[in-house]
Structure formats: C-alpha cells, structure tokens
C-alpha positions in Angstrom: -11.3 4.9 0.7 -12.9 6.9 3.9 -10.0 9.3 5.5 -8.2 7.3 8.2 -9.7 4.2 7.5 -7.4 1.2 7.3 -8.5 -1.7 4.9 -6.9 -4.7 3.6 -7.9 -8.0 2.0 -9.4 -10.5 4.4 -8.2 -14.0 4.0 -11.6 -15.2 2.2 -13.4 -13.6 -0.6 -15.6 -10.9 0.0 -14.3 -7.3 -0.6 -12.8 -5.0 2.0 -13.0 -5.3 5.8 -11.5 -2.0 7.9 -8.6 -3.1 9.9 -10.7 -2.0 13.3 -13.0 -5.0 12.2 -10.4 -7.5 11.9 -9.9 -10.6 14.3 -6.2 -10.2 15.6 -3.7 -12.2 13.5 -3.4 -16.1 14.0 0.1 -17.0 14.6 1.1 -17.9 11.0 4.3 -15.2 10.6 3.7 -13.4 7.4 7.3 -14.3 6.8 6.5 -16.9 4.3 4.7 -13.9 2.1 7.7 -11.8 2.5 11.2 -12.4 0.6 14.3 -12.8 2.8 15.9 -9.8 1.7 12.8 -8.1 2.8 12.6 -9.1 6.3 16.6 -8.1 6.5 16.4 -4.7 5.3 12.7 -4.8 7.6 15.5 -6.3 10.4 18.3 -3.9 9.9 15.9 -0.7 10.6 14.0 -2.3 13.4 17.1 -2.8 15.2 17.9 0.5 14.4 15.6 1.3 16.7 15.9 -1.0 18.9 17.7 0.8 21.6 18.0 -1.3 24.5 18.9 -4.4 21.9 16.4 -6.3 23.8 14.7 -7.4 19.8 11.7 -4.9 20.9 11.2 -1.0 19.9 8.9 1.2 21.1 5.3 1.7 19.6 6.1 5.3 19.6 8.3 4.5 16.7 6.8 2.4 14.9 5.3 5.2 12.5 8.7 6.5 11.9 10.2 2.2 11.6 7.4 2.2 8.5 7.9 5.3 6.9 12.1 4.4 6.7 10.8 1.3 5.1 8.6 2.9 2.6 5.3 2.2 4.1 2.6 5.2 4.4 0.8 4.8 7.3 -1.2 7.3 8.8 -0.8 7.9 12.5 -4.9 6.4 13.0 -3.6 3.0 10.8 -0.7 3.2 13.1 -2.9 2.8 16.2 -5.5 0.5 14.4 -2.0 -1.6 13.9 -1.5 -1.4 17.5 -4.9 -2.1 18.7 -5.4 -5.3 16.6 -2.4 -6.6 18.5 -3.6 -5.5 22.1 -0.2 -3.3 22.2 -0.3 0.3 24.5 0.9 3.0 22.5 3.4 3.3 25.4 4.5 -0.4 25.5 6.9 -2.1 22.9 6.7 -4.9 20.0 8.9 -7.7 19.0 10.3 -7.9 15.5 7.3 -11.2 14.8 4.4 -8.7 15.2 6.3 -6.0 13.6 6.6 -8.1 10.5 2.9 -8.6 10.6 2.2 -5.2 10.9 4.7 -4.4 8.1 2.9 -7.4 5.9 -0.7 -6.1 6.8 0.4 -2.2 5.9 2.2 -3.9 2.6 -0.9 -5.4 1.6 -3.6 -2.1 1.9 -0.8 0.0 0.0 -1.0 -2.0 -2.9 -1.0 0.7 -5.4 -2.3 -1.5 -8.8 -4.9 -2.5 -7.4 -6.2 0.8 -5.8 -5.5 2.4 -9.5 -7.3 -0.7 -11.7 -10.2 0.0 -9.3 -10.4 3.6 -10.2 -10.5 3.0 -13.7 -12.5 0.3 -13.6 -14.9 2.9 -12.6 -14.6 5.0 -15.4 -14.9 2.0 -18.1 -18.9 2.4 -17.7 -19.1 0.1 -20.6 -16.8 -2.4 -18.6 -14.5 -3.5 -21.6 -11.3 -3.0 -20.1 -10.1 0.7 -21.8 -10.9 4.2 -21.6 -10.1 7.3 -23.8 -6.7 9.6 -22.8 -9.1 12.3 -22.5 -10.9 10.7 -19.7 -7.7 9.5 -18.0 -6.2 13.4 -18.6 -9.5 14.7 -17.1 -9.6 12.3 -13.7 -5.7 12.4 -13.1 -5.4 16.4 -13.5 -8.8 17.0 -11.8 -9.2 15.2 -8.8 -7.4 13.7 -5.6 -3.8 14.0 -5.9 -4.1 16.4 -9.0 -1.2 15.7 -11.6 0.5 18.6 -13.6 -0.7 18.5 -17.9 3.0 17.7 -18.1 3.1 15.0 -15.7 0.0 13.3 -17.4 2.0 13.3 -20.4 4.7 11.9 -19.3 2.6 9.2 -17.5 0.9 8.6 -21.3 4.3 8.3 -23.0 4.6 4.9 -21.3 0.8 4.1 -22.1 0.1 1.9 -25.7 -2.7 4.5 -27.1 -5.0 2.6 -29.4 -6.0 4.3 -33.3 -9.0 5.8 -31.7 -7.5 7.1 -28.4 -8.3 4.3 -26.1 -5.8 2.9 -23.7 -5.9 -0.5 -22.0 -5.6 0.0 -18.3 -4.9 -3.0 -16.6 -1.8 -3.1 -19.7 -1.1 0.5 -18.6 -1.4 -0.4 -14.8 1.0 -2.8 -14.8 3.5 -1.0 -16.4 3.1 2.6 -14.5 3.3 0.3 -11.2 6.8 -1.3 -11.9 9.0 -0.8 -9.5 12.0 1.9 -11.0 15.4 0.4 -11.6 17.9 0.6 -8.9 21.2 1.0 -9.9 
C-alpha cells in the first residue's frame, strides 16, 4: 500500500479504490455492518469527547476518538476521512458520520486480508502454501521486521506440513483471531 494512502473495498467488484477517489457516502448508516456492542463502546468514547454534550466532537479529535477505539489511522487518512464528508478540520461531526468513518477505517484495516494478499504473492506456483523458510525469510526481512523468536512463536500456531509447507489462508485465519478477553 503507497505511504498515506487510504484504501478500502468499493461497494462493487473491482479491486482497491483510494479513499480520495471515493464518492461521499450515501446515507445508508453503516450501523447495520456494525454489532450493537460496537456502536456502544464506539458511543461511550465519542461522548467522551463530546464536551459541550451537544452529540458532536471536534474533528481535531477524531484521530485520538479512533486510536482509543483501536483504529490506526494516519493523520492524511484522518483528513481524507474528513474531506469525503465535506467536514473543516476546524468544524465538528455528529456520532452518524463518525460511525461511518469508524466503519470505513474498520474495513481498510482488515488485517487477513492484507496478510493472505502478501502471501499469496509469495505462492508463485499459486497452490495455496509456502515453505517456513520463505515465510521466516519475508517476516524477519522486510516491513515490520519480526524477531527469529517471534517468527517461532508465530509458527508454533502454524500446522507445518511433512515437507515444510504451511497452508496460509489455514494459518491466516488462525494468527488473525481475535485474543481472549478475560
């Protein structure tokens, strides 16, 4: 993904389209997408911020509303957030277009997907595995570089065929499930 470039699955097929590119949202909430205990916790620390208790916060916040709720964004997908919905960087949003924002942002940090992409890359021959020694080699060598020790922990959890191979969509899945919360 280019640095600072937003992207997120447009409702047809067709690949990627940068958020910049993207026709503001219809007024379908994304509501229906999102569980109800999401949009409380996603209501509980809006209204944290939510000063004047008038259901708006600032767009100055909104980085900081999305990073206490686990989002990433970057400060340029922040503004490309605001932009799409015609808001100043100086004016305020209601909760609605924060939960589409919060949706949108959900939806490009999909984690699985950006990993089973990156493999798939790797599986020249396309039949769904690699070797441990190419996984090793990628996860230790490039982007976000991984420690020998935390590849091995990562291919404790993997089901290593006879002849090294591991299935990564299988090993995907379960790297990607969400820890227990006790």
């Amino acid at each position: 993904m280019a640095a600072g470039v937003g992207y997120t699955t447009p409702p047809q097929p067709g690949g990627l389209q940068p958020l910049s590119e993207q026709k503001p949202p219809s007024q379908a909430p994304p509501a229906k997408f999102l569980s109800q205990d999401q949009i409380n916790e996603f209501k509980e620390c809006f209204s944290l911020y939510d000063k004047k208790q008038k259901g708006k916060i600032k767009a100055s916040d909104l980085l900081a509303v999305m990073r206490c709720l686990g989002a990433s964004p970057t400060p340029g997908e922040v503004q490309r957030h605001l932009h799409l919905h015609k808001i100043d960087r100086n004016a305020e949003l209601d909760f609605s277009t924060f939960l589409n924002i919060m949706y949108r942002q959900m939806k490009q940090e999909e984690p699985e997907s950006e990993i089973l992409t990156a493999l798939a890359m790797i599986d020249r021959q396309k039949r769904g595995v690699i070797t441990t020694a190419e996984l090793r080699a990628k996860l230790t060598r490039l982007g976000e570089k991984l420690s020998e020790e935390e590849v091995d922990d990562l291919l404790k959890e993997a089901n290593v065929g006879p002849n090294g191979t591991i299935k990564y969509e299988e090993f995907v899945r379960i790297i990607c499930l969400p820890t227990v919360d006790y």
